[in-house]
VEXKELO-331827 format. One line per field, with one value per residue (C-alpha): residue in three letters; y, x, z. Coordinates in steps of 0.2 Angstrom, whole numbers. Layout:
VEXKELO-331827
lumlum (ALA_...)
v (Y_...)
u (X_...)
w (Z_...)
//
This chain:
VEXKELO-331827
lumlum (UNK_UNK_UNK_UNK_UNK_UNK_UNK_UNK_UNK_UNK_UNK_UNK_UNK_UNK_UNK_UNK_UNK_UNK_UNK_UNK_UNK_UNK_UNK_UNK_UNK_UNK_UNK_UNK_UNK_UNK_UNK_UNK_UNK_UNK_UNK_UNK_UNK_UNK_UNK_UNK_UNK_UNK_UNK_UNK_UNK_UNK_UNK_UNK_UNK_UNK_UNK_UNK_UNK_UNK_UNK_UNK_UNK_UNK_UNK_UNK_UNK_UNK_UNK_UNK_UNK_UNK_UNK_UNK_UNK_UNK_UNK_UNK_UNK_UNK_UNK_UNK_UNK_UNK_UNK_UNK_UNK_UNK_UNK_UNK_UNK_UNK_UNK_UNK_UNK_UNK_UNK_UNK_UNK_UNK_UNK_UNK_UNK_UNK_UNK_UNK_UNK_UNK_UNK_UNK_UNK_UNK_UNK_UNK_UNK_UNK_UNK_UNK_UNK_UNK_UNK_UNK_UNK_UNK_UNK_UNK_UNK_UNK_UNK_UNK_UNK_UNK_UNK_UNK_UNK_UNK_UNK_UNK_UNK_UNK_UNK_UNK_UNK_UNK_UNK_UNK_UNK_UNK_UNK_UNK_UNK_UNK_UNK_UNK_UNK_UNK_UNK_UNK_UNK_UNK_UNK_UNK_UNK_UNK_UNK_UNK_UNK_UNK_UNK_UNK_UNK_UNK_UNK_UNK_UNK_UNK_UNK_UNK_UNK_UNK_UNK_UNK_UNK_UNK_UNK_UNK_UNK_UNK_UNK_UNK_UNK_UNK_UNK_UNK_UNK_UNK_UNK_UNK_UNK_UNK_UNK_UNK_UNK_UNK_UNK_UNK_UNK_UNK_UNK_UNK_UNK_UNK_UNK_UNK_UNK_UNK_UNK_UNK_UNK_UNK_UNK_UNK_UNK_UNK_UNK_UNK_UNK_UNK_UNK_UNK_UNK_UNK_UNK_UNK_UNK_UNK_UNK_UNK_UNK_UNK_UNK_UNK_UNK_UNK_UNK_UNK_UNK_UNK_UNK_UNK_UNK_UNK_UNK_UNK_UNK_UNK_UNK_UNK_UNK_UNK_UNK_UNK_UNK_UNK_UNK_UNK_UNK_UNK_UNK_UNK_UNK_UNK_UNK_UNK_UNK_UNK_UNK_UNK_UNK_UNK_UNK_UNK_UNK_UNK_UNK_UNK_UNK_UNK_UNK_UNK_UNK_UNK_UNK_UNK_UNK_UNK_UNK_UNK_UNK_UNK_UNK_UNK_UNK_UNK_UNK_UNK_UNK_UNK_UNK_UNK_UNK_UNK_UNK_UNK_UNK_UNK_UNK_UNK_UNK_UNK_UNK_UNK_UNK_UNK_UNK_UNK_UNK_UNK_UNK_UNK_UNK_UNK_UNK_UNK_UNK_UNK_UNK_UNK_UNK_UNK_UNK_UNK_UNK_UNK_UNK_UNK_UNK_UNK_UNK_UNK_UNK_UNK_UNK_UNK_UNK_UNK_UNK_UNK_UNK_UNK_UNK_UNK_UNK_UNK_UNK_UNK_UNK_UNK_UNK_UNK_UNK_UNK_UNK_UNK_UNK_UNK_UNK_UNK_UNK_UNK_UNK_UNK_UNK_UNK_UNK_UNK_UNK_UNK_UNK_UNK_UNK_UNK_UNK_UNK_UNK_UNK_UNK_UNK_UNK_UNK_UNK_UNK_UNK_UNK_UNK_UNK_UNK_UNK_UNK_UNK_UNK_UNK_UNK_UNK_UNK)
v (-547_-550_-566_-564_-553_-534_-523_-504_-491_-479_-461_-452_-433_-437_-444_-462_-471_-467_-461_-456_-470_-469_-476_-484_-493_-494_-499_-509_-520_-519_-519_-537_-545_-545_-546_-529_-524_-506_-501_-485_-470_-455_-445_-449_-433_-421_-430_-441_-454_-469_-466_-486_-494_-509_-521_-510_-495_-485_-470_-458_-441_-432_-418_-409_-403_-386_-394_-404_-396_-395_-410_-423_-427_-434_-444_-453_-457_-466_-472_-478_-487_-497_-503_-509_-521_-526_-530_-526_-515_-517_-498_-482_-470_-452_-446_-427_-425_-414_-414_-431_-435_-430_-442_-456_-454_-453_-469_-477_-473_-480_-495_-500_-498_-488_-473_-468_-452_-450_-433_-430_-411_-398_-393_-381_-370_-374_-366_-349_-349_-347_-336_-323_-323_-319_-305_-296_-294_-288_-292_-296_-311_-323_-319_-320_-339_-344_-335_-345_-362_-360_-357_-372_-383_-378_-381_-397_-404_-399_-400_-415_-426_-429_-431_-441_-454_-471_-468_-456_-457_-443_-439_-437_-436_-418_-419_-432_-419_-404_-412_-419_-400_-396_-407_-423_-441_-446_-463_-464_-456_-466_-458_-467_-454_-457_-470_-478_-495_-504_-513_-498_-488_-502_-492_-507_-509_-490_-485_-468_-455_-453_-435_-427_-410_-418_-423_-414_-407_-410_-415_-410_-414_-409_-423_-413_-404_-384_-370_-353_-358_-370_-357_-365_-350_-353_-369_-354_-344_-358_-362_-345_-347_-364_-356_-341_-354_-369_-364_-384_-386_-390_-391_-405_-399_-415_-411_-402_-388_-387_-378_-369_-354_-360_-370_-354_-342_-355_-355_-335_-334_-346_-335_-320_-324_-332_-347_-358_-365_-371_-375_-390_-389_-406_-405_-418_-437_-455_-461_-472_-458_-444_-457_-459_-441_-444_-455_-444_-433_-431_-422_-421_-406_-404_-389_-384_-369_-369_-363_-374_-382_-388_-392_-407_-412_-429_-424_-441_-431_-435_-453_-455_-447_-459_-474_-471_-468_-451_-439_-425_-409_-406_-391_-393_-395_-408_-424_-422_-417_-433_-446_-437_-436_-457_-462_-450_-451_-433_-413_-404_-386_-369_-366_-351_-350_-350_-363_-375_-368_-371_-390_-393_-388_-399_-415_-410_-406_-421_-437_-448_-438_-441_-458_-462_-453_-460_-478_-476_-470_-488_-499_-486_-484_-503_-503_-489_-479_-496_-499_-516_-509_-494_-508_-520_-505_-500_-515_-519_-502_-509_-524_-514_-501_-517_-529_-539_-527_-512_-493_-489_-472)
u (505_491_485_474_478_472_469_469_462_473_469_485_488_502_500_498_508_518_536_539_549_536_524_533_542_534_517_524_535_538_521_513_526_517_500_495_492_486_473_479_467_471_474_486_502_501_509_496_503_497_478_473_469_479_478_480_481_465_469_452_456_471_480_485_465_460_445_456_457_438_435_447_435_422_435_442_426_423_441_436_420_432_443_428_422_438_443_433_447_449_452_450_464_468_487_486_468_456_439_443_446_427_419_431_427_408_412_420_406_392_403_408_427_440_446_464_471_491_499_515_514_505_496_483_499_506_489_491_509_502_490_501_511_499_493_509_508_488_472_463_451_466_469_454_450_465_461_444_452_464_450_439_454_457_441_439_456_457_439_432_445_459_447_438_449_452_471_483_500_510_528_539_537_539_522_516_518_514_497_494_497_481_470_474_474_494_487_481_494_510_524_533_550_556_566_577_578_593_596_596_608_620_638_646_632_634_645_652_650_665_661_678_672_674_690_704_690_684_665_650_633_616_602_585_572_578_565_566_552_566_579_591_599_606_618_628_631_638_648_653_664_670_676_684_695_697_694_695_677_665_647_636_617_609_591_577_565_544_544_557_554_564_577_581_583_595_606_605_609_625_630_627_638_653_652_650_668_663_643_638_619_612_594_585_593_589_591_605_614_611_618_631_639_633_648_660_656_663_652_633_624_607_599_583_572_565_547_530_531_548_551_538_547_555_570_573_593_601_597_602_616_620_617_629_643_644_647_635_631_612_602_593_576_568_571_586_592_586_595_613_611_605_618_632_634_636_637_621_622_611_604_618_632_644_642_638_655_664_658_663_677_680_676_688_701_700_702_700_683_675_678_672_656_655_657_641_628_624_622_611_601_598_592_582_577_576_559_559_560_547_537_537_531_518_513_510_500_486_485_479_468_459_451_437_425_429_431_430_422)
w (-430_-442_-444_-457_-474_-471_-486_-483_-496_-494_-504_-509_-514_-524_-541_-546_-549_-532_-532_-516_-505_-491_-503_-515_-504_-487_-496_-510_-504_-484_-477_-489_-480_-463_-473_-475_-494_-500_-513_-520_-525_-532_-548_-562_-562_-575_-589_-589_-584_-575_-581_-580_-566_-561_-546_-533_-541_-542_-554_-557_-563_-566_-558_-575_-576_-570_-562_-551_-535_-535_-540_-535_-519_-531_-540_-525_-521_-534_-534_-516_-522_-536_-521_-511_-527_-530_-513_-496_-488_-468_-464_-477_-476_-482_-484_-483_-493_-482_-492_-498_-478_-474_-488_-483_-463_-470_-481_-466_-453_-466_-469_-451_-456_-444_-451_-454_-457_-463_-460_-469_-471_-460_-475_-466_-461_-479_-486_-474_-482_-497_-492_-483_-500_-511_-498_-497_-517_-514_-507_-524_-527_-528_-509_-503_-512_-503_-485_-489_-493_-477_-466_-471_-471_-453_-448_-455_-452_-434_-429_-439_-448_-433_-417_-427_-435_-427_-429_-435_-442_-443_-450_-433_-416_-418_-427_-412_-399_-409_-414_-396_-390_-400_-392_-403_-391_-391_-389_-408_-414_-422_-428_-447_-449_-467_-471_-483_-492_-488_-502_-513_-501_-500_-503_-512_-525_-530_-547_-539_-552_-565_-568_-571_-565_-549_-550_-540_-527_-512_-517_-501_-507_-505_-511_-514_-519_-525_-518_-512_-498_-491_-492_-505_-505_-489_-499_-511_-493_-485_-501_-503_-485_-488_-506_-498_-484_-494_-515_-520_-514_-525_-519_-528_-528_-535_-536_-546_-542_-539_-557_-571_-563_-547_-554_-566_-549_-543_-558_-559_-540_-543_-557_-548_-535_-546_-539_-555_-553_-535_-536_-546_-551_-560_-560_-559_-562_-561_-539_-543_-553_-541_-529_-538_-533_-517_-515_-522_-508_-492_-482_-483_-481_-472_-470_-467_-461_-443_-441_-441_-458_-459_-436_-439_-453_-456_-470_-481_-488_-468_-467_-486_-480_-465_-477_-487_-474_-477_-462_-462_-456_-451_-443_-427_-432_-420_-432_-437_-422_-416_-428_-425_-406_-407_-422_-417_-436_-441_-434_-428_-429_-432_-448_-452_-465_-451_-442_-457_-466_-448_-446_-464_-463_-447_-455_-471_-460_-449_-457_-442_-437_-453_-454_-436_-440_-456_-450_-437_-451_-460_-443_-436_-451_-452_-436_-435_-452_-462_-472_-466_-447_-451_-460_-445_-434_-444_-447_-431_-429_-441_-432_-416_-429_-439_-426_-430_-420_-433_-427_-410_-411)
//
């Protein structure tokens, strides 16, 4: 471990100030225990918020502009020039920014400063997502900027930005071997899965939810984010079986959507299928609150589609899920795979309606299973998915990135 204070500016893509728990948390609370603290760059979200610069918080820009996607390079540029006269950083690093990437490798190389990159997303392939989308509704100018902004992104990314950086972390192993199979050294690679704070996913500190229209049912749950590119749809075929073989179930979907537009396909695909008595849409609500029905629940549900942008994943929902001493049922995508084959904690199955209605309807029916599995997912967790374990490890990572003697290539 450190035995000097390092301080990292570290560019985000997501606004400022950080809500995500692999920020948040890992950044702001787990990692300046072993002596690592981060100066944040990036734009404040939409609303606005957050436009002042505070210690350790470097807000330039904002992502509600129209400019933004053109000009947020040049804004954490100069957020990354505050950072340096408030504090000279140890190491820059870039969480899935590519443009801003190339300046800060640039800034790094001129400063004598290793260079980190943080992959949470393949966003190249997310940006080719987008662009097939737009080309199956026309090949118009909209298409092409898109085709244009894929191609760079692939260039740079894979050509420039990763064999370049002193050290990369990335979401999973999945991502780890995936990246290593396009050419990317293993060795400086270091993989930080999603994690949960303890304290916060302590059962006994929880109010469970006293919703009455949960009374009287048998509650499963799903914790997260409402999208047709994640198949949500697939949830209201799973809980049409499970309605048609046990009609008390009432599926919890405690989560918003990307944008109006999704969340108002979800509610007309719920009332489309007549499953209003049986699906429980919230929206979006407080951690504690949507946590809350979490322990009402007693089955979690994981699902999510295979293909490149999803198998490298690292899905927060399962380990919430294992926290809290519910037994869950997950698809096989590599990570998740991972956790229930180590913890033991839940069922792994294929991402079809079937199956996932089958190994529900398992746990309801068996007691004495479901409370085995649920019994393994906190000890588990605590050992292995814990920011303060993740913390350690990465912790220890920056010590080998930041010696004395700066970047070694």
């Amino acid at each position: 471990m450190r035995s000097s204070p390092l301080s990292i500016a570290y560019i985000v893509r997501d606004p400022l100030p950080p809500r995500r728990a692999d920020v948040l948390t890992l950044f702001g609370a787990e990692l300046p225990r072993h002596g690592v603290h981060a100066e944040l760059v990036g734009q404040a979200g939409a609303d606005g918020a957050g436009r002042h610069d505070t210690g350790g918080m470097h807000v330039v820009g904002s992502l509600g502009s129209r400019f933004a996607a053109l000009l947020s390079p040049l804004w954490d540029l100069l957020g990354l020039l505050r950072a340096w006269r408030r504090t000279r950083p140890g190491c820059i690093q870039v969480r899935d920014k590519i443009a801003s990437a190339c300046l800060a490798w640039l800034a790094a190389r001129l400063l004598g400063l290793p260079f980190v990159y943080w992959m949470s997303f393949p966003i190249v392939e997310g940006f080719e997502v987008r662009r097939d989308a737009i080309g199956r509704r026309g090949r118009g100018a909209l298409w092409l900027a898109h085709a244009l902004r894929a191609a760079a992104s692939r260039l740079l990314l894979y050509r420039l930005v990763l064999p370049r950086a002193d050290h990369v972390f990335v979401q999973s192993e999945a991502m780890r071997a995936w990246l290593a199979g396009r050419g990317i050294d293993a060795a400086r690679m270091t993989a930080v899965p999603m994690g949960v704070d303890s304290a916060l996913f302590e059962r006994s500190a929880i109010p469970p939810s006293a919703d009455p229209r949960l009374d009287g049912r048998r509650v499963l749950v799903y914790l997260g984010s409402v999208a047709q590119s994640r198949q949500s749809g697939f949830l209201l075929d799973v809980a049409l079986l499970l309605r048609a073989r046990m009609p008390e179930v009432l599926l919890v979907i405690a989560g918003d959507a990307p944008s109006p537009d999704e969340m108002a396909w979800m509610r007309r695909e719920i009332a489309s299928l007549q499953l209003g008595e049986h699906v429980l849409l919230t929206g979006w609500l407080p951690q504690r609150e949507a946590l809350g029905y979490a322990l009402r629940a007693e089955v979690g549900l994981s699902p999510i589609p295979r293909g490149t942008l999803f198998d490298v994943s690292s899905p927060t929902k399962l380990v919430e899920y294992l926290a809290l001493g519910i037994p869950s049922v997950a698809n096989d995508i590599p990570d998740q795979a991972l956790v229930l084959e180590e913890s033991g904690a839940g069922l792994c199955v294929p991402m079809q309606a079937e199956a996932f209605a089958d190994a529900t309807l398992r746990l309801l029916g068996d007691p004495a299973l479901a409370a085995r599995l649920a019994a393994r997912g906190p000890p588990w967790v605590r050992t292995n998915r814990s920011y303060d374990i993740l913390g350690r490890k990465v912790a220890q990572a920056y010590s080998a990135i930041c010696p004395p003697c700066g970047p070694t290539h």
